[in-house]
N, CA, C and O atoms as a GROMACS GRO file, in nm:
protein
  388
    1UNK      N    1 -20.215  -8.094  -8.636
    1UNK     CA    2 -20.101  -8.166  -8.692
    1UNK      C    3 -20.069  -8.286  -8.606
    1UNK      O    4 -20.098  -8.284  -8.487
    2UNK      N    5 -20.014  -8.383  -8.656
    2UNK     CA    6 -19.970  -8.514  -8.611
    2UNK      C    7 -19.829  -8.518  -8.627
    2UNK      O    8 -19.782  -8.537  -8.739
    3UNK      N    9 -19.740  -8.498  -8.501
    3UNK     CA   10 -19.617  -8.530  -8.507
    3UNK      C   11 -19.562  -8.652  -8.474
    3UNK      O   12 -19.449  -8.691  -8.502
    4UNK      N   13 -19.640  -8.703  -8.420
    4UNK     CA   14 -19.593  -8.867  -8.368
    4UNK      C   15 -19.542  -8.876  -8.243
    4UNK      O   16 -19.506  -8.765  -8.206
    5UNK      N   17 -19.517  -8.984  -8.139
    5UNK     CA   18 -19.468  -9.017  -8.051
    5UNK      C   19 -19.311  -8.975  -8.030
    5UNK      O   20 -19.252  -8.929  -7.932
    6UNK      N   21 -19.277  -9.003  -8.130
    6UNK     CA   22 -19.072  -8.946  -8.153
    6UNK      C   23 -19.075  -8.806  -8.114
    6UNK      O   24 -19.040  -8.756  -8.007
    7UNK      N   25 -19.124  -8.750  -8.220
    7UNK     CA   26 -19.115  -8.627  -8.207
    7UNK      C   27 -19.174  -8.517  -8.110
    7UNK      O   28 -19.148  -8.398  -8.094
    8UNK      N   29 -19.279  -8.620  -8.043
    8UNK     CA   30 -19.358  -8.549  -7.885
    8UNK      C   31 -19.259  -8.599  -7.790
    8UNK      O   32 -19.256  -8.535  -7.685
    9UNK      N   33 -19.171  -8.703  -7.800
    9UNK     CA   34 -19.054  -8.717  -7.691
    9UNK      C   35 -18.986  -8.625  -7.679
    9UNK      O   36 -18.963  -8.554  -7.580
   10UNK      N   37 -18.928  -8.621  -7.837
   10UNK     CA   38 -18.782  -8.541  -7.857
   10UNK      C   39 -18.790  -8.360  -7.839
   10UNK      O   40 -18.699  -8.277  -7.837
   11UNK      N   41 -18.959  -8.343  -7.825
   11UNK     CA   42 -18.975  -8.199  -7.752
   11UNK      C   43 -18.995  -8.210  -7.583
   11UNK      O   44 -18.993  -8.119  -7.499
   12UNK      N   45 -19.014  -8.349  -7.568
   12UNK     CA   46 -19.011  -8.320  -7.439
   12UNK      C   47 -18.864  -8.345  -7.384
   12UNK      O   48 -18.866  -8.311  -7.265
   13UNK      N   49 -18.780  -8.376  -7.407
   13UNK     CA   50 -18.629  -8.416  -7.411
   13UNK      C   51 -18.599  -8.272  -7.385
   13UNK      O   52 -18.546  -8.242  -7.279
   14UNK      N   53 -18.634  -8.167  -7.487
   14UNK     CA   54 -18.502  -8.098  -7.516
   14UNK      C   55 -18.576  -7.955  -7.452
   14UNK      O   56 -18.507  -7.862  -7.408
   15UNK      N   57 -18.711  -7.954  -7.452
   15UNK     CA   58 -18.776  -7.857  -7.308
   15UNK      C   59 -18.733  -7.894  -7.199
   15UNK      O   60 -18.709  -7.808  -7.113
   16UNK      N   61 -18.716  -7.998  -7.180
   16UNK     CA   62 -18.693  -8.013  -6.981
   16UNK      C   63 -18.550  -7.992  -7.011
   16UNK      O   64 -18.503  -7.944  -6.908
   17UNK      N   65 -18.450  -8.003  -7.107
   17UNK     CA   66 -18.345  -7.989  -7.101
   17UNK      C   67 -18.255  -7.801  -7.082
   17UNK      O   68 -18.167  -7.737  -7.025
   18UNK      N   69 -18.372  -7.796  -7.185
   18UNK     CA   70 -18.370  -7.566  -7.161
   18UNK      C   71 -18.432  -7.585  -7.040
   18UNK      O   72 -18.339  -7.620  -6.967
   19UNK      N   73 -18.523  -7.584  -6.981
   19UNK     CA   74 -18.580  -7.560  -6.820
   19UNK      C   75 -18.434  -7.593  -6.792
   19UNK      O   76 -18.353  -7.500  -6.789
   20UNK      N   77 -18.400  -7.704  -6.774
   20UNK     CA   78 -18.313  -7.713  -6.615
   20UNK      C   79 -18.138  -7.681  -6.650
   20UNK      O   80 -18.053  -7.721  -6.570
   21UNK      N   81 -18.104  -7.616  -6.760
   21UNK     CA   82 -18.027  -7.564  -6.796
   21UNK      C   83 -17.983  -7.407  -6.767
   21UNK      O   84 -17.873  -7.356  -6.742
   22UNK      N   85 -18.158  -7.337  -6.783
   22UNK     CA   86 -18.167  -7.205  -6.732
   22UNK      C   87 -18.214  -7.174  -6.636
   22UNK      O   88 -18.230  -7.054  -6.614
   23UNK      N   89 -18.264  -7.298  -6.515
   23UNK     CA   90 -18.248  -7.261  -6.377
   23UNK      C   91 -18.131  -7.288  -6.314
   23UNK      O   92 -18.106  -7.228  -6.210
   24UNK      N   93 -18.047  -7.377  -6.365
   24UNK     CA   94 -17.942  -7.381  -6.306
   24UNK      C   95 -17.811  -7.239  -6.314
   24UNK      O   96 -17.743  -7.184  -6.228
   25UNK      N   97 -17.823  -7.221  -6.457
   25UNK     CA   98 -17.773  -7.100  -6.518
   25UNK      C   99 -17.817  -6.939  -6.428
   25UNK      O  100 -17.733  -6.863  -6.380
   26UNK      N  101 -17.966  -6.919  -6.424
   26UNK     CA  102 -18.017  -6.802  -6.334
   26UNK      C  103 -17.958  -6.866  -6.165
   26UNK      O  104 -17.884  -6.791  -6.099
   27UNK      N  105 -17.982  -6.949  -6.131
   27UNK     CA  106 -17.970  -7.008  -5.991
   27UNK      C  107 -17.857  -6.911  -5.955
   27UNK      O  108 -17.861  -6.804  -5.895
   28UNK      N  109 -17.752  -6.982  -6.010
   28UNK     CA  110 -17.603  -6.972  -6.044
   28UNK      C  111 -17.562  -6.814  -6.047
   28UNK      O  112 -17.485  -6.766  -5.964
   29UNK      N  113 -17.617  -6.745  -6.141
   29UNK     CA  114 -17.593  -6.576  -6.179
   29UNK      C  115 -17.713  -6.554  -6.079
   29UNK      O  116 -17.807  -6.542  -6.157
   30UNK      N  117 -17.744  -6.548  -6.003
   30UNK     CA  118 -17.879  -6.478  -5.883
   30UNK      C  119 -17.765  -6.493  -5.804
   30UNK      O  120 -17.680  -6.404  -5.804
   31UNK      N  121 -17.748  -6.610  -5.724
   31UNK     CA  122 -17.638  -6.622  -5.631
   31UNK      C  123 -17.510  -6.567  -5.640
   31UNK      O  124 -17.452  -6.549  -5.533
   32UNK      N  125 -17.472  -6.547  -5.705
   32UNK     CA  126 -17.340  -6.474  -5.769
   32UNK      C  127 -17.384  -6.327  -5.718
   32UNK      O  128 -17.366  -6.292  -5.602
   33UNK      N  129 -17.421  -6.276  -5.779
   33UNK     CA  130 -17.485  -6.098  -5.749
   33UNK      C  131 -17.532  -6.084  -5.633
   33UNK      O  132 -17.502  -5.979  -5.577
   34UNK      N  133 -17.614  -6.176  -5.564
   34UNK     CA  134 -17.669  -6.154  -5.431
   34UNK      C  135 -17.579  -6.149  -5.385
   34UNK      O  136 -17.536  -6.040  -5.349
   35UNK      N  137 -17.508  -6.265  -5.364
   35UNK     CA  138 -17.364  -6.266  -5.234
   35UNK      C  139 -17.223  -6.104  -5.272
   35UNK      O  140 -17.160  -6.030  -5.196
   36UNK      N  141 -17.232  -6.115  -5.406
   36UNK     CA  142 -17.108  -5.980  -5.408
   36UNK      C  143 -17.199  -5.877  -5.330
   36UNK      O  144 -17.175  -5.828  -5.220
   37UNK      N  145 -17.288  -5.859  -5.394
   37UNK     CA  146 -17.355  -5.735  -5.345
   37UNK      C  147 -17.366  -5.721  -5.206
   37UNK      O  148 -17.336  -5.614  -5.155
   38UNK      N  149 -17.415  -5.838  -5.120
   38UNK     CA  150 -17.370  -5.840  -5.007
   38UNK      C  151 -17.281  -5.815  -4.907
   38UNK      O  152 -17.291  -5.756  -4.800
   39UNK      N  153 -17.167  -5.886  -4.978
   39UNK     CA  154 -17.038  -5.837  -4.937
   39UNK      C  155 -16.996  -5.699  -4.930
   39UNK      O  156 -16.938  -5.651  -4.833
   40UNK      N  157 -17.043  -5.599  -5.090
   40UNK     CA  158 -16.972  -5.483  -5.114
   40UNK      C  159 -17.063  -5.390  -5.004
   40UNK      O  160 -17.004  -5.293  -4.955
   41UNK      N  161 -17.184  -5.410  -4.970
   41UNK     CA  162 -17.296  -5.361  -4.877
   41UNK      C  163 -17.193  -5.389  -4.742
   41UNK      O  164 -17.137  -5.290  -4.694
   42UNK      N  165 -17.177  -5.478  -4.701
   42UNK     CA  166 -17.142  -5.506  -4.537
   42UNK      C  167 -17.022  -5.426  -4.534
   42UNK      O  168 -17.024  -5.352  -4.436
   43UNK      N  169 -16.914  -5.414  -4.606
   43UNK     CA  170 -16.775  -5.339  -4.581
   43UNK      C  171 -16.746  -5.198  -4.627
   43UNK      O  172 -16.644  -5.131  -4.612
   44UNK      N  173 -16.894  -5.159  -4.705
   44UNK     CA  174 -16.882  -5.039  -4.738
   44UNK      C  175 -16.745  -4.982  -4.847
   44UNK      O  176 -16.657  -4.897  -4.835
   45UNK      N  177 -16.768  -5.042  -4.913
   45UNK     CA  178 -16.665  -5.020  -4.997
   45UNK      C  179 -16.678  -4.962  -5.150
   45UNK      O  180 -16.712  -5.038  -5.241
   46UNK      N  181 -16.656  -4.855  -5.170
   46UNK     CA  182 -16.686  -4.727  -5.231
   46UNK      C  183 -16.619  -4.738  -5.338
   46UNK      O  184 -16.694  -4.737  -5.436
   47UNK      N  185 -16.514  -4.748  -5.364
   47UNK     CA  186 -16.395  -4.713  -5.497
   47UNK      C  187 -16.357  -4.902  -5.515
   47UNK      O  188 -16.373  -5.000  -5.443
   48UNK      N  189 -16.298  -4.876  -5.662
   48UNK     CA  190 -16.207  -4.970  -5.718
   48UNK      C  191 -16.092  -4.973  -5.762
   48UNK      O  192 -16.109  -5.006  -5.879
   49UNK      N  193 -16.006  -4.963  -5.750
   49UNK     CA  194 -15.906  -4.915  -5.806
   49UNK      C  195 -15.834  -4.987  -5.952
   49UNK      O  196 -15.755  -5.077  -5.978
   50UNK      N  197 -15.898  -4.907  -6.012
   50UNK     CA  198 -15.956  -4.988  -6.188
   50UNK      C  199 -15.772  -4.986  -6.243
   50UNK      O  200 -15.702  -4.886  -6.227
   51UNK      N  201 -15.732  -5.090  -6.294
   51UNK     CA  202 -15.608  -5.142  -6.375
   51UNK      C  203 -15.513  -5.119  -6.270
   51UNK      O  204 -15.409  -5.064  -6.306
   52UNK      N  205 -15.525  -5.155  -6.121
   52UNK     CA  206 -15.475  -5.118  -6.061
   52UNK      C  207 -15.378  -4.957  -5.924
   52UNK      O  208 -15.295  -4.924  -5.838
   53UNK      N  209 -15.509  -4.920  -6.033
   53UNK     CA  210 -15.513  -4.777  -5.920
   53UNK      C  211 -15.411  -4.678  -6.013
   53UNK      O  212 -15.369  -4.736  -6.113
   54UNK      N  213 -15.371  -4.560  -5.999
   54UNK     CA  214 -15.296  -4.476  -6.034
   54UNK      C  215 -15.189  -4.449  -5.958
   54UNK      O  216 -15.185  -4.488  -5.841
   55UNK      N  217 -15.080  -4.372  -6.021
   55UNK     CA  218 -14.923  -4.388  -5.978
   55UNK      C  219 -14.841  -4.315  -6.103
   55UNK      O  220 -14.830  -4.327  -6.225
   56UNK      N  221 -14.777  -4.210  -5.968
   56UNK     CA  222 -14.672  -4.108  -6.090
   56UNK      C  223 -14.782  -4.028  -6.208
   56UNK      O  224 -14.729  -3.989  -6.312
   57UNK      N  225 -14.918  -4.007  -6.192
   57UNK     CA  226 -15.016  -3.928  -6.249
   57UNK      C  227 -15.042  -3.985  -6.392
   57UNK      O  228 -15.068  -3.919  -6.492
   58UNK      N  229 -15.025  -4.168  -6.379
   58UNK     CA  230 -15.047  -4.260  -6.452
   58UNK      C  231 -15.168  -4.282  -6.458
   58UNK      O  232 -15.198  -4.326  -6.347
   59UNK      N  233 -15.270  -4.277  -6.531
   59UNK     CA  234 -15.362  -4.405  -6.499
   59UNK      C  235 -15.354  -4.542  -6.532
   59UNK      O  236 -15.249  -4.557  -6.594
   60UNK      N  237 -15.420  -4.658  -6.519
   60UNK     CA  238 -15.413  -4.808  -6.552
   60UNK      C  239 -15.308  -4.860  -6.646
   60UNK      O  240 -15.312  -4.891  -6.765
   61UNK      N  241 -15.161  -4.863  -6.507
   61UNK     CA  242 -15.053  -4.929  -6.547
   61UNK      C  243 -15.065  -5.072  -6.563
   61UNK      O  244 -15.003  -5.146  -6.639
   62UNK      N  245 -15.190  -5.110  -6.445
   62UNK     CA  246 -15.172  -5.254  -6.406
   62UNK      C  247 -15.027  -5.290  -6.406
   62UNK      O  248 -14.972  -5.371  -6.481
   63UNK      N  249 -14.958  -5.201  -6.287
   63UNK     CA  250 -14.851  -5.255  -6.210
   63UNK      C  251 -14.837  -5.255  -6.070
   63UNK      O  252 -14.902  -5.180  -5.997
   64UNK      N  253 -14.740  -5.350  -6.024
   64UNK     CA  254 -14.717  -5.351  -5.859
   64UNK      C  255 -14.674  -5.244  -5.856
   64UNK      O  256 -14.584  -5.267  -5.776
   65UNK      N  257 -14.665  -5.150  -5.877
   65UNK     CA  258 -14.629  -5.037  -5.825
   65UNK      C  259 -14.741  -4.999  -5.782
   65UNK      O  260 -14.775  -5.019  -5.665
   66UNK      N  261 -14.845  -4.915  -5.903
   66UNK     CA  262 -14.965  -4.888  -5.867
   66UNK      C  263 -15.069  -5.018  -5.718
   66UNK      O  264 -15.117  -4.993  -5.608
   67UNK      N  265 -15.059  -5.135  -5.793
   67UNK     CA  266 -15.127  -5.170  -5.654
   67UNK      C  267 -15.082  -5.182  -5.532
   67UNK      O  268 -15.164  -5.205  -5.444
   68UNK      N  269 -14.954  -5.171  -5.502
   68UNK     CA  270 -14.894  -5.140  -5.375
   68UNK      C  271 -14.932  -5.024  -5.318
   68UNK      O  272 -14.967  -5.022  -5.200
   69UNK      N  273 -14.930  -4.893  -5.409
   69UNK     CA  274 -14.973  -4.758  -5.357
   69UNK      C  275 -15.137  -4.762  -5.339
   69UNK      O  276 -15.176  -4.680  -5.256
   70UNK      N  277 -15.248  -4.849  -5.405
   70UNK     CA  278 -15.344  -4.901  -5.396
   70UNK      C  279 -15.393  -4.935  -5.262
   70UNK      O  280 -15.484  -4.886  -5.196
   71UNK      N  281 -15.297  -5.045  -5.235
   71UNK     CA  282 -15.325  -5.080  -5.060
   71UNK      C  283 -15.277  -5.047  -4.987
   71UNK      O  284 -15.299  -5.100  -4.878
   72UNK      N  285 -15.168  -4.923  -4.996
   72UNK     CA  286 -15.102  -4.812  -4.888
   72UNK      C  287 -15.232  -4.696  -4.885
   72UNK      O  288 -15.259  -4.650  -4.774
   73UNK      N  289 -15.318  -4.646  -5.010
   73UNK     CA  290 -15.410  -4.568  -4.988
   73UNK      C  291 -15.527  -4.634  -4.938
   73UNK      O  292 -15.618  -4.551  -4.930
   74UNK      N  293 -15.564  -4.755  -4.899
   74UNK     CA  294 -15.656  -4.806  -4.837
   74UNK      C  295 -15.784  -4.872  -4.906
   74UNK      O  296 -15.896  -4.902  -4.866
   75UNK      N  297 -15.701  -4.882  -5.050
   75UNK     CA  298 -15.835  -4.939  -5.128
   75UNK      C  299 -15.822  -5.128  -5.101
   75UNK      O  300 -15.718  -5.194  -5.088
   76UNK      N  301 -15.961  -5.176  -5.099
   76UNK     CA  302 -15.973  -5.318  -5.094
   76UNK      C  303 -16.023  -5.362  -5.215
   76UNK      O  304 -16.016  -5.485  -5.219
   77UNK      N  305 -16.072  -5.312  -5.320
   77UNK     CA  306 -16.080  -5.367  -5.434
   77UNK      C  307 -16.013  -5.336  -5.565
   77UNK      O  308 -16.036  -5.231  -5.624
   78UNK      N  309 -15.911  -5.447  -5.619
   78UNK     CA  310 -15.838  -5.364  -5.666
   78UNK      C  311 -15.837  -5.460  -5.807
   78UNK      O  312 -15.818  -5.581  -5.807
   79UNK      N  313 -15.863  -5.371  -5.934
   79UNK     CA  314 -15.894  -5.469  -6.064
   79UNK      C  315 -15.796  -5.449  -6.126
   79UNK      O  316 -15.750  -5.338  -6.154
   80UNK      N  317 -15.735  -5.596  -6.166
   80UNK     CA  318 -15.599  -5.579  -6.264
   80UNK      C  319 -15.692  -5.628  -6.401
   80UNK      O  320 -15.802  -5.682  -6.406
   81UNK      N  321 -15.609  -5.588  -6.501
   81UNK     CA  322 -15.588  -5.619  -6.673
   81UNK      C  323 -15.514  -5.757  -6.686
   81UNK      O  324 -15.410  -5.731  -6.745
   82UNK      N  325 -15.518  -5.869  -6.665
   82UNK     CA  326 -15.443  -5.972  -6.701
   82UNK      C  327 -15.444  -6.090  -6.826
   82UNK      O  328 -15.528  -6.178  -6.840
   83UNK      N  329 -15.310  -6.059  -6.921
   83UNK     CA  330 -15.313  -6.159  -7.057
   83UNK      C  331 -15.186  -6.226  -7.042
   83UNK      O  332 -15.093  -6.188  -6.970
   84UNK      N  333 -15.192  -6.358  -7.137
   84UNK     CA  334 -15.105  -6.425  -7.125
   84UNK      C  335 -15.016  -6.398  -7.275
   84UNK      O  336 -15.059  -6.400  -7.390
   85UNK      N  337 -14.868  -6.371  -7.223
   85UNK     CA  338 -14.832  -6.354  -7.348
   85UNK      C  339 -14.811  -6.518  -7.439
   85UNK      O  340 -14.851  -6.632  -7.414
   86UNK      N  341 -14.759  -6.481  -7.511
   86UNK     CA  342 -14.721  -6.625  -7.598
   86UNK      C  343 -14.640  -6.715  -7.523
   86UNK      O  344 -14.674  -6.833  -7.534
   87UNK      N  345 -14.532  -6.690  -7.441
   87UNK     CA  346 -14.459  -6.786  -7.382
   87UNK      C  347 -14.505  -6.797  -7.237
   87UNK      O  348 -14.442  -6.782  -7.132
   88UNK      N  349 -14.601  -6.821  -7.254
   88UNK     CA  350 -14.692  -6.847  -7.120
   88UNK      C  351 -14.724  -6.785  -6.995
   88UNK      O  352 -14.806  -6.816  -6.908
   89UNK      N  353 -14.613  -6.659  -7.006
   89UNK     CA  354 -14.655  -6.561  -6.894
   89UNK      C  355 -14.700  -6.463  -6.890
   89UNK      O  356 -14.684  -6.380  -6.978
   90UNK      N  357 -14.756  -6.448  -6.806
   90UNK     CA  358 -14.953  -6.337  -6.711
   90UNK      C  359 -14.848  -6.243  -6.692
   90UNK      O  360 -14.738  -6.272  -6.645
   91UNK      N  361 -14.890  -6.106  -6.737
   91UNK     CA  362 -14.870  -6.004  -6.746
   91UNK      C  363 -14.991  -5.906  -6.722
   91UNK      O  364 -15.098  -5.926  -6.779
   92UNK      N  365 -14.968  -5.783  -6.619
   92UNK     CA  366 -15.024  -5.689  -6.628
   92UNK      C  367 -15.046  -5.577  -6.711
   92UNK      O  368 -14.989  -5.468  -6.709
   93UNK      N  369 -15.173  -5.636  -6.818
   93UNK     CA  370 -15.197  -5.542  -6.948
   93UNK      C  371 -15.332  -5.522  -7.001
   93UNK      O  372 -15.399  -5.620  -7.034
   94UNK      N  373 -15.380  -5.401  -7.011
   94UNK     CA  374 -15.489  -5.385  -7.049
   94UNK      C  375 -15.545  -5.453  -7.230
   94UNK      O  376 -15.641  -5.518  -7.272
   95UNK      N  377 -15.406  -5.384  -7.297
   95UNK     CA  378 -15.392  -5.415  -7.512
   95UNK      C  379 -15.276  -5.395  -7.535
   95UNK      O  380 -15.208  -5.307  -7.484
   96UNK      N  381 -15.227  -5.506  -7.647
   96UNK     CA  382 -15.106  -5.475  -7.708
   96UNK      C  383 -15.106  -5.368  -7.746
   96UNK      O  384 -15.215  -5.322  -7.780
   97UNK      N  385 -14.974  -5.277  -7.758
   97UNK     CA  386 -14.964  -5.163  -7.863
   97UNK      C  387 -14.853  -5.167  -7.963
   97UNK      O  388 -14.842  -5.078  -8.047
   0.00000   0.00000   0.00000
């Protein structure tokens, strides 16, 4: 087949454009995972304390309550639930109910 000069550009345009889109992209997510993993390796750090840890035989209040008792029990990683309601304020919440 004969595609012509245009169209042998415009594949070479938009190949080098996926190449250096998805090395930058892998670069990017490699480095990302290497370094956490690193981190979670050097400090030994075991638990998460998911929506903010438990409290009062709660699970995932995602509240200062819970993460205060979070970093009184000695956890360092601690994952909140955070949405914005309509009038612009971040709230600790997993789903409306």
């Amino acid at each position: 087949m004969n595609f012509g000069i245009k169209t042998f550009i415009y594949f070479l345009i938009i190949t080098f454009s996926i190449t250096i889109y998805l090395k930058i992209f892998k670069t990017f997510e490699a480095n990302y995972d290497s370094d956490l993993l690193k981190k979670l390796k050097q400090k030994n750090y075991r638990f998460i304390a998911h929506a903010g840890g438990g409290i009062d035989d709660l699970k995932y209040t995602n509240s200062l309550e819970a993460v205060n008792k979070s970093i009184k029990d000695n956890f360092k990683l601690i994952e909140l639930d955070i949405r914005e309601t309509l009038d612009n304020v971040f709230v600790g919440v997993h789903e409306w109910k």
